[in-house]
C-alpha positions, 0 to 999 in steps of 0.5 A: 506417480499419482499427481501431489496434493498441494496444501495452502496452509491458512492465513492467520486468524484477522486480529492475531498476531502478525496478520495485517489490520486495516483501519483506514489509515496506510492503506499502501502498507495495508496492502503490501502486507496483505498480499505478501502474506496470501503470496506466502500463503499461497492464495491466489488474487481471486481469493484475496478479494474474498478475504480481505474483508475479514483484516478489516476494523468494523468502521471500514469493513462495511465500505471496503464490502462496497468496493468488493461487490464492485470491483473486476478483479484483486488490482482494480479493488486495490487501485480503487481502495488506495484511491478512496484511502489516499489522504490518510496514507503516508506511502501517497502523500509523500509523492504528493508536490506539496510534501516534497515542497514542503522537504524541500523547504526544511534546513537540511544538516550534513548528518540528517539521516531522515533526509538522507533515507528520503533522498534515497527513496525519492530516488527509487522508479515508481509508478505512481508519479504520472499523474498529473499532480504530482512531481516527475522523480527528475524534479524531486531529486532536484530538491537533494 
């Protein structure tokens, strides 16, 4: 049998319903999304770097482009993208020492539900707590 053909059925069209859109704020959900639907979709991280572009609003496109000619490869646009995005996301601020200060500090009530969920995700391993300003999990679970 001759080898089979694989077929990548295409992303959604950018501004359509249940494609992602970029607009400088939640570049971390942005991202996760993005990649979900190109996993999905079966295109691999080479291709992401010429697409992502096109899920972009015009204000952001012409930077993101920037990114893109200098970036090495998916992760390193990625890693840079979030960097320069960081403030107007909240995926990073809530592992920033002053949001969880700032948690801490609330009265917290047997039935909050918010705190709990929050509890639990302050709970879950992540990369992204080493640098240097920000909280070990250890510390933050202190605070629940």
């Amino acid at each position: 049998m001759a080898g089979m053909a694989c077929c990548r059925v295409p992303l959604p069209a950018p501004g359509s319903q249940g494609a992602p859109w970029f607009m400088g704020k939640n570049v971390t959900d942005f991202l996760e999304t993005f990649d979900n639907l190109c996993d999905d979709h079966g295109f691999p991280e080479a291709d992401r770097l010429k697409k992502v572009r096109r899920y972009c609003e015009f204000k952001t496109r012409e930077y993101v482009q920037a990114l893109l000619y200098n970036a090495e490869d998916w992760e390193s646009f990625k890693k840079e993208l979030k960097k320069e995005y960081e403030k107007e996301d909240v995926h990073q601020q809530r592992q920033t020492r002053v949001f969880l200060e700032r948690l801490c500090s609330i009265e917290r009530k047997e039935d909050d539900r918010g705190l709990r969920t929050m509890a639990a995700r302050l709970q879950q391993p992540t990369m992204h707590w080493p640098r240097k300003d920000r909280w070990m999990s250890t510390q933050a679970h202190a605070c629940f």
